[in-house]
C-alpha positions in Angstrom: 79.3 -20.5 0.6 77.2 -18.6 -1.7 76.8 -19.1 -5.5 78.6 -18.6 -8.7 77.1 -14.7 -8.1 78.5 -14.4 -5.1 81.0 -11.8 -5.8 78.6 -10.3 -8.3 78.3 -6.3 -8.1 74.8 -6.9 -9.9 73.5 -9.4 -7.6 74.4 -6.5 -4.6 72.2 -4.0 -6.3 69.4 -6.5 -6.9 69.3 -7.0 -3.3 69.8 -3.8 -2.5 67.0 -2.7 -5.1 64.7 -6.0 -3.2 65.3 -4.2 0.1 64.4 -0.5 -0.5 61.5 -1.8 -3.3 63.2 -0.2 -6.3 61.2 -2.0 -8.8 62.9 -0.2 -12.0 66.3 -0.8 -11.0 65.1 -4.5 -10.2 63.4 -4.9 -13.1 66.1 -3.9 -15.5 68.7 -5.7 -13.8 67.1 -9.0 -14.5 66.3 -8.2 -17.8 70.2 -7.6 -18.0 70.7 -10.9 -16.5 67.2 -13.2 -15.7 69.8 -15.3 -13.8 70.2 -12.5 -10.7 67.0 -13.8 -9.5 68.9 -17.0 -8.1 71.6 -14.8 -6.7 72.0 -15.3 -2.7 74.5 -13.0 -0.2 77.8 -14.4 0.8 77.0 -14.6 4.4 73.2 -15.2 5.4 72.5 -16.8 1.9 69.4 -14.5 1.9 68.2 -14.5 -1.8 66.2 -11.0 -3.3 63.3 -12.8 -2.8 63.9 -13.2 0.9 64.7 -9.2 1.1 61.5 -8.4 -1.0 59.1 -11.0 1.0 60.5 -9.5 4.1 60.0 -5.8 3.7 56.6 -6.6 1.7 57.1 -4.9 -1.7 54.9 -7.3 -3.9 55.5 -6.1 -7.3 59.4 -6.9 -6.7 58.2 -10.3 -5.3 56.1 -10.7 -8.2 58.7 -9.7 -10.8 61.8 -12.6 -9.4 58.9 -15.3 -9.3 58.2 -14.2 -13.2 62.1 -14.4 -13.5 62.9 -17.7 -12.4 63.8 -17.3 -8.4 63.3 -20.3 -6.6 59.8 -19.5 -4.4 61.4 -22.5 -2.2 64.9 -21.2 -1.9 66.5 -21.6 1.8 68.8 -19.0 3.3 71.4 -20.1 6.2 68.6 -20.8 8.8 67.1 -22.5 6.7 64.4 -20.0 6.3 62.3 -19.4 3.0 60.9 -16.4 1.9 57.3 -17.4 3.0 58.6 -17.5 6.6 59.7 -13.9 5.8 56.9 -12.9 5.0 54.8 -14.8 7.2 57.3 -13.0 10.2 56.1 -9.6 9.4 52.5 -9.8 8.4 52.9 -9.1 4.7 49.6 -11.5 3.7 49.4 -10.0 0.3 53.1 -11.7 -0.3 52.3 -14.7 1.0 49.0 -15.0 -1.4 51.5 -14.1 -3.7 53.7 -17.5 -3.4 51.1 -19.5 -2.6 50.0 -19.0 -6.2 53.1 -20.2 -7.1 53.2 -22.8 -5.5 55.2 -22.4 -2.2 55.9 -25.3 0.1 53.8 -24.0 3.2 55.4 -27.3 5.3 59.0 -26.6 5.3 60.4 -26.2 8.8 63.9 -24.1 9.3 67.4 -25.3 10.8 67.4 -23.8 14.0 64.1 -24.9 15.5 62.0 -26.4 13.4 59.4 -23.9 12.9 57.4 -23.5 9.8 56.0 -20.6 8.6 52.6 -21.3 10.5 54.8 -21.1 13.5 55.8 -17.6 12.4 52.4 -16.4 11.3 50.5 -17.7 14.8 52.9 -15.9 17.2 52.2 -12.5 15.9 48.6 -13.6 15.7 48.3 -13.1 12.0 45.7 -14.4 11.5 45.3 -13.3 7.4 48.6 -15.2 6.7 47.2 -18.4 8.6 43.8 -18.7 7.0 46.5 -18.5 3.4 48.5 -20.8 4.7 45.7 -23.5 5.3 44.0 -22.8 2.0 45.0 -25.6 0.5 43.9 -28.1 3.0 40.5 -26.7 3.3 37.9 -27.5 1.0 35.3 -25.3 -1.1 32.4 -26.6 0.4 30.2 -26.7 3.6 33.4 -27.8 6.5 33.1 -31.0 8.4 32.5 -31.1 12.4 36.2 -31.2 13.6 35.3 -31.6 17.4 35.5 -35.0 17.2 39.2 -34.6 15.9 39.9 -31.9 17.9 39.2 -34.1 21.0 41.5 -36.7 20.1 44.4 -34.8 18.5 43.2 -35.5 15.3 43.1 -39.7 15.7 40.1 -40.4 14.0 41.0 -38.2 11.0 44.2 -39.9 10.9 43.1 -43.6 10.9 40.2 -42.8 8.3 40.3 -43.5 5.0 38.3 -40.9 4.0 39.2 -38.2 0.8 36.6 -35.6 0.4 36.1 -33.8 -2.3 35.9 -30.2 -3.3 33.4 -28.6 -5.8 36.0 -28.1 -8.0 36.6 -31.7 -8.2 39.8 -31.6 -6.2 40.7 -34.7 -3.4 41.3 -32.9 -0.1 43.4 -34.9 2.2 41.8 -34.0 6.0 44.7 -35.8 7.7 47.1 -33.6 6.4 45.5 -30.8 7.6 45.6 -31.9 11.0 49.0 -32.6 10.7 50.5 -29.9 9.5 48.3 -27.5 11.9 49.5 -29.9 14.7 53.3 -30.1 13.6 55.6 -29.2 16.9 58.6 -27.4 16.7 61.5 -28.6 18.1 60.2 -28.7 22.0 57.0 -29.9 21.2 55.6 -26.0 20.8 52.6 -26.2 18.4 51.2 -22.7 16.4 48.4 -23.4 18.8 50.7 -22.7 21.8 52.3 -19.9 20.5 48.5 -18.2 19.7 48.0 -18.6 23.3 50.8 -17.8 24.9 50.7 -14.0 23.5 46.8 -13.7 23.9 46.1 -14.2 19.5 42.3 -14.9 20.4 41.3 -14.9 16.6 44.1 -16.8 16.1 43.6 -20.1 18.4 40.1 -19.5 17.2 40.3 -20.9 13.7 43.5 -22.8 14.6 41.0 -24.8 16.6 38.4 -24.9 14.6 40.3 -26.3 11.5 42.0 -29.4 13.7 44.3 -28.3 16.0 44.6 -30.5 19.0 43.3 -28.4 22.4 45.5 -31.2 24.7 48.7 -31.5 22.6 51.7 -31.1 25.6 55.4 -29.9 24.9 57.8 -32.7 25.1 60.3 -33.0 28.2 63.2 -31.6 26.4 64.2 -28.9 24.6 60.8 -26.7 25.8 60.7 -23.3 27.8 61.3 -25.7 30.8 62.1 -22.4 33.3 59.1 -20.2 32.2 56.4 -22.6 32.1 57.3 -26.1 32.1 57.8 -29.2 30.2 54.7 -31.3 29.4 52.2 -28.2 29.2 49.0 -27.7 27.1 48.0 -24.4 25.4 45.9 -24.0 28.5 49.3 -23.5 30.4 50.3 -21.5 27.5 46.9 -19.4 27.4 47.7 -19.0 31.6 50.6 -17.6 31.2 49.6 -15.3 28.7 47.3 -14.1 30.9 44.1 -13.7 27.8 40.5 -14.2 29.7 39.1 -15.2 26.1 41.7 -17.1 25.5 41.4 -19.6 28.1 37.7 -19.2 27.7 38.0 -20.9 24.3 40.4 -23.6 25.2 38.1 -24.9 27.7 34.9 -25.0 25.8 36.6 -26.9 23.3 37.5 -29.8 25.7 41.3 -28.7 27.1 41.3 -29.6 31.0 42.0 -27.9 33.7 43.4 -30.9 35.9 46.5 -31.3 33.5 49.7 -31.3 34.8 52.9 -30.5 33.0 56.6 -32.1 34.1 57.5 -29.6 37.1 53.7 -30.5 38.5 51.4 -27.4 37.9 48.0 -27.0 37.2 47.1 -24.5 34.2 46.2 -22.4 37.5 49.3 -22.7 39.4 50.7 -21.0 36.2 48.1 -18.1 36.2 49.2 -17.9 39.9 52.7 -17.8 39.2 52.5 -15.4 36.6 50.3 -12.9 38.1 47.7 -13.6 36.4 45.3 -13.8 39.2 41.9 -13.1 37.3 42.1 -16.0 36.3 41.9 -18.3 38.9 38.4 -18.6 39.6 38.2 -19.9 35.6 41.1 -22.2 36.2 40.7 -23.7 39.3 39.8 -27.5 39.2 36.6 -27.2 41.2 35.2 -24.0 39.0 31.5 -23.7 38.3 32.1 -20.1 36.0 29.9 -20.5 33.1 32.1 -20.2 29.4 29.7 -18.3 27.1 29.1 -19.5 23.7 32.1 -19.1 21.2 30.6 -18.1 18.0 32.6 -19.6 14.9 35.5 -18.0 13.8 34.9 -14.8 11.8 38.6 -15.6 9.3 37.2 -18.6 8.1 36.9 -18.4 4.2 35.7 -21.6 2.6 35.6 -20.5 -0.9 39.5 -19.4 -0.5 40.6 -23.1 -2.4 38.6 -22.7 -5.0 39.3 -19.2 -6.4 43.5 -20.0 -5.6 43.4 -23.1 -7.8 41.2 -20.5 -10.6 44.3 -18.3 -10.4 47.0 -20.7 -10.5 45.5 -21.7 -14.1 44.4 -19.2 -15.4 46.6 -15.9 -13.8 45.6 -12.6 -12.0 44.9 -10.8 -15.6 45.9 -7.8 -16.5 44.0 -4.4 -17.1 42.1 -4.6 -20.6 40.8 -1.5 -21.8 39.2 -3.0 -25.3 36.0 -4.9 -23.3 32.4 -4.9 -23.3 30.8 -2.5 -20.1 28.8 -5.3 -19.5 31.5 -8.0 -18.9 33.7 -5.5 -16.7 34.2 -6.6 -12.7 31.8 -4.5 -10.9 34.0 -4.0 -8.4 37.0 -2.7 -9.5 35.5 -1.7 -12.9 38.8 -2.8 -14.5 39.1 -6.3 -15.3 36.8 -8.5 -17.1 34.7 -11.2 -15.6 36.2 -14.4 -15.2 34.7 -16.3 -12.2 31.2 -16.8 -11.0 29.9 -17.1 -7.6 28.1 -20.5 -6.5 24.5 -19.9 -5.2 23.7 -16.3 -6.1 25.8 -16.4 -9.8 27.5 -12.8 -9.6 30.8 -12.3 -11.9 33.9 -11.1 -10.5 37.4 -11.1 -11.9 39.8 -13.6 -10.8 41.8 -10.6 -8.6 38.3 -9.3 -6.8 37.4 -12.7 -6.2 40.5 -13.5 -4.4 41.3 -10.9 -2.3 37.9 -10.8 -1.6 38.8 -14.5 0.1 41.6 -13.1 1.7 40.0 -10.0 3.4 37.1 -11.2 4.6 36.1 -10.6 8.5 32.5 -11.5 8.6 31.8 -10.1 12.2 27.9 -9.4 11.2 25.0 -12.2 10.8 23.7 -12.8 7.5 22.0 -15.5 5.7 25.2 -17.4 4.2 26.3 -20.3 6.2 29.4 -20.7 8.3 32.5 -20.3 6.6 30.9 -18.3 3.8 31.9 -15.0 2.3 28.9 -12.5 2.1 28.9 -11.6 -1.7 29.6 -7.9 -2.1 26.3 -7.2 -4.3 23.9 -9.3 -2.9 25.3 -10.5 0.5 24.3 -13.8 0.1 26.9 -16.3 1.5 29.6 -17.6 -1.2 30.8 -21.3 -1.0 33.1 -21.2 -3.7 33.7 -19.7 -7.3 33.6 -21.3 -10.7 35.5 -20.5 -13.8 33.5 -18.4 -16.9 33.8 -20.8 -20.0 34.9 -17.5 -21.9 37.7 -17.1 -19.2 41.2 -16.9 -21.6 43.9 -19.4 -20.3 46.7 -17.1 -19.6 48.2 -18.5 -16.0 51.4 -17.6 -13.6 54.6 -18.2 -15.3 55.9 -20.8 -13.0 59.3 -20.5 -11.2 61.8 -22.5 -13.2 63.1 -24.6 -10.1 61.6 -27.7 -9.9 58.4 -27.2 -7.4 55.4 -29.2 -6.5 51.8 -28.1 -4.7 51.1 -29.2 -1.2 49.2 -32.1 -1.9 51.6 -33.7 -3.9 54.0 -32.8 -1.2 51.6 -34.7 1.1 50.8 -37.4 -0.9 52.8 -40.5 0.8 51.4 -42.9 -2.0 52.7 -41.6 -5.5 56.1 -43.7 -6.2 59.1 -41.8 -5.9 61.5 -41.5 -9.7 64.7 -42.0 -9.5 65.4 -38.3 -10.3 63.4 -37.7 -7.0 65.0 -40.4 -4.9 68.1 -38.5 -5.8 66.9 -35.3 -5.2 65.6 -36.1 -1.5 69.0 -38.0 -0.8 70.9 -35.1 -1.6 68.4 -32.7 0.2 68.9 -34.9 3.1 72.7 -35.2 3.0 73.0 -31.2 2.9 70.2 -31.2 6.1 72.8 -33.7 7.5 75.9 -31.7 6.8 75.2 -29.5 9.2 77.0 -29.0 12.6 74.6 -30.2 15.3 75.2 -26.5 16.7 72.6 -25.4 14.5 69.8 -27.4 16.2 68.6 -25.6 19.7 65.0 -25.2 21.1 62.7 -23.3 20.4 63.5 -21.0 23.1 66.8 -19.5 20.6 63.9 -18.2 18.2 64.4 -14.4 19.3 60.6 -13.7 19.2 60.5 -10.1 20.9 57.2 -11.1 22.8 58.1 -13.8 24.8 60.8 -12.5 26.3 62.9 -15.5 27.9 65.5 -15.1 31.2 68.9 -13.9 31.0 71.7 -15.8 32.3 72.6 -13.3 35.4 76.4 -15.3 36.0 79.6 -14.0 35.4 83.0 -15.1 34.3 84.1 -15.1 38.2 80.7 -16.7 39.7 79.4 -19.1 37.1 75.8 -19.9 37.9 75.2 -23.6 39.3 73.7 -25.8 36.8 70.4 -27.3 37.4 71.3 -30.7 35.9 72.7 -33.7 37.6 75.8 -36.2 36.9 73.4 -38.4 34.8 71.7 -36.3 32.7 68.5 -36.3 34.5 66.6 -33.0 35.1 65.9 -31.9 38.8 61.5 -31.8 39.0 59.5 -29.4 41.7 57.7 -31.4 43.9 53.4 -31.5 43.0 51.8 -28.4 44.3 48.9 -29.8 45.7 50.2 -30.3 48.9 51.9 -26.5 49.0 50.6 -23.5 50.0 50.1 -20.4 47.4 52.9 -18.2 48.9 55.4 -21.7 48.6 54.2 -22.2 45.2 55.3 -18.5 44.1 58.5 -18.5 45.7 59.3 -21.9 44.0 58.3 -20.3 40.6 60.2 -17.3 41.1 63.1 -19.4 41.5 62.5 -21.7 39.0 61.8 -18.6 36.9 65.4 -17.0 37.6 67.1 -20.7 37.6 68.6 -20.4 33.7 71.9 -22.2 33.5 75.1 -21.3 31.9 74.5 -24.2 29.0 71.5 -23.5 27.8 72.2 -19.4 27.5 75.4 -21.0 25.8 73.5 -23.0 23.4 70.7 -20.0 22.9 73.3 -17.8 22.4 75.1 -19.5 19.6 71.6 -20.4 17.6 70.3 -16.7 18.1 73.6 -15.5 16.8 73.4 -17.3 13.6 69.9 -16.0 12.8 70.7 -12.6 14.0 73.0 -12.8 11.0 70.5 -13.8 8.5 67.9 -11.4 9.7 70.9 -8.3 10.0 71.1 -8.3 6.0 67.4 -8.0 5.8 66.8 -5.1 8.6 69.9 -3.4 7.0 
């Protein structure tokens, strides 16, 4: 029901300043009042910092962290400003909380999605590699086919911690987790990748864990478009990408999978049109996959330099420095990092977007993972800290926030102030009406556009459910011919029933009235 500011004229022109990136009305507002940084609307309990992460203006972003907004604050959704951000492609904001501190594994009300979610559909592919920074190591990357093969078993069960050259313990199993966390439905990032054709996308998805045979559950899924119980190779059929499927299959998915209604990944290409690929999909194909080359997004050195900045800060300009010690890049800032291998200085703010921009897409020397260095083009592993480098640091959110891996870490013992803390976090998640739980076929993602309910008030459409609960399944199409098999899926297509357009309706609704403030 909003906050003590919820009636606040000052608040309404802080978000309204947020929205249209007025940084000088923002910024003397809060120095008015430091406390409108925790101010949140009436309806949508959208904070500034969900306005400003949305529509991308950084300094704004930069400003309420630096006052004291919470970087983990929830609107009505359940939605956090990285997920904002995240939505519409704005990776310089999400490198921006990440810094401080953000919790990347937060999943929202409505469907369960996490930011990742978000990020993959779109096929945002800078804003995933930021997102997985801190489960990936500074150092050369481990063979993940082995976990990729299994759903990420083996890298579960093992005890194993590597280690960083920074010194830092990296957890592998909750990497593989996290990039393999379903939404409600069982839809993984990877699924959404391939269902809109994100090529670069699925690529590094897979290559950093995620599981090539992970299947939708039996409820709660896109059951009338492609069917309960599908891979990403269903997914990647329907989408209708060449490539895509391409690099499913040479990563292990199979073609002989069969989802709940009883289709083959190529019955789902058939159904959709998608009739190129066929000869790829068909169980007895001989087409030769050609080599997938490794991922060009993949930035290994990314940890390393994020950590650097958390410490020690972005640094200003300084105009009273040595020529000699200034970045030789942006001629601006002075050295405060060093290159591993080839020794070059950079500043702290080169050397990380540097990380974030990379798109190696030409051979050189460096091995994989490795950024080419800008001078020398030798590949960079990670980046070290100068001895001279001045601790100066992020000024940290006031809210109480921790880093992913102490999120992840299942083995510290819990205070009692935290015990607290999580029981009233989960008697607020519990408070809610069980209306605000739906599939994730509510999400209103533009691209995958979902059937509407074609019934009226006078002719209610005939539901596809029986008196017990259980869900009427097409027969196996191996025994069917192809122009049976596309007149079942066209009906199966157009067969939506009146409860679950009344269920989508009502979950899309209340989003549609968080997201309304924000596209104001």
């Amino acid at each position: 029901m909003g906050n003590s500011l919820g009636c606040s004229a000052s608040g309404e022109r802080l978000v309204s300043a947020a929205r249209d990136g007025d940084a000088v009305e923002a910024r003397m507002l809060l120095e008015l009042s430091p406390a409108l940084a925790r101010y949140s609307t009436f309806g949508g309990l959208n904070s500034p910092l969900h306005f400003a992460a949305a529509k991308g203006h950084l300094d704004i972003v930069t400003l309420l962290l630096e006052k004291g907004a919470d970087v983990n604050a929830r609107n009505y959704c359940g939605q956090t400003a990285l997920m904002h951000a995240c939505r519409h492609g704005h990776w310089e904001v999400v490198q921006m909380l990440l810094l401080f501190r953000c919790n990347v594994t937060r999943a929202d009300y409505l469907s369960g999605r996490t930011a990742l979610h978000f990020a993959a559909h779109d096929g945002l592919v800078r804003c995933v590699r930021l997102l997985l920074a801190d489960f990936i190591p500074s150092g050369p990357l481990e063979d993940t086919a082995s976990s990729v093969a299994d759903g990420g078993d083996s890298q579960m069960n093992s005890g194993s911690s590597p280690t960083s050259s920074l010194g830092l313990k990296f957890n592998e199993p909750a990497r593989v987790r996290y990039i393999n966390k379903p939404a409600d439905g069982g839809v993984t990032a990877l699924h959404m990748a391939a269902l809109n054709g994100h090529f670069d996308c699925m690529q590094l998805l897979i290559e950093l864990g995620a599981n090539v045979s992970a299947v939708t559950f039996p409820y709660g899924t896109t059951s009338n478009l492609i069917g309960a119980g599908s891979t990403p190779l269903h997914y990647a059929a329907g989408g209708g990408s060449l490539e895509c499927c391409q690099v499913l299959l040479s990563k292990g998915a199979s073609r002989l999978t069969l989802n709940c209604n009883g289709w083959l990944p190529m019955d789902v290409a058939r159904i959709f049109g998608r009739r190129c690929l066929e000869p790829l999909l068909s169980p007895n194909s001989h087409t030769i996959i050609p080599a997938i080359q490794p991922s060009s997004y993949l930035a290994l050195p990314l940890m390393s330099i994020l950590n650097i900045a958390r410490e020690f800060g972005l640094q200003h300009t300084v105009s009273s420095v040595d020529e000699s010690d200034l970045c030789a890049v942006c001629l601006e800032r002075s050295c405060s990092v060093a290159a591993e291998g080839c020794g070059h200085e950079f500043c702290i703010k080169c050397a990380l977007y540097l990380c974030s921009t990379s798109n190696v897409r030409v051979e050189f020397t460096g091995p994989a993972g490795s950024i080419p260095c800008p001078l020398c083009r030798n590949g960079i592993m990670s980046f070290t800290k100068l001895p001279s480098t001045p601790t100066e640091g992020l000024k940290s959110s006031s809210a109480l926030t921790f880093c992913n891996p102490c999120i992840l870490n299942t083995r510290s013992v819990d205070s009692p102030a935290t015990v607290c803390k999580a029981e009233i976090r989960r008697n607020r998640v519990a408070a809610l009406s069980s209306e605000l739980v739906c599939p994730l076929t509510c999400s209103p993602f533009p691209s995958s556009a979902l059937p509407t309910c074609r019934c009226s008030d006078d002719d209610p459409c005939g539901s596809t459910e029986t008196l017990d609960g259980s869900e009427v399944q097409s027969p196996r199409p191996s025994h069917s011919t192809s122009t049976e098999l596309d007149k079942r899926g066209e009906q199966d297509v157009d067969r939506t029933t009146c409860s679950g357009m009344f269920w989508s309706r009502r979950s899309c609704q209340r989003e549609q009235q968080c997201n309304a403030e924000i596209n104001a």
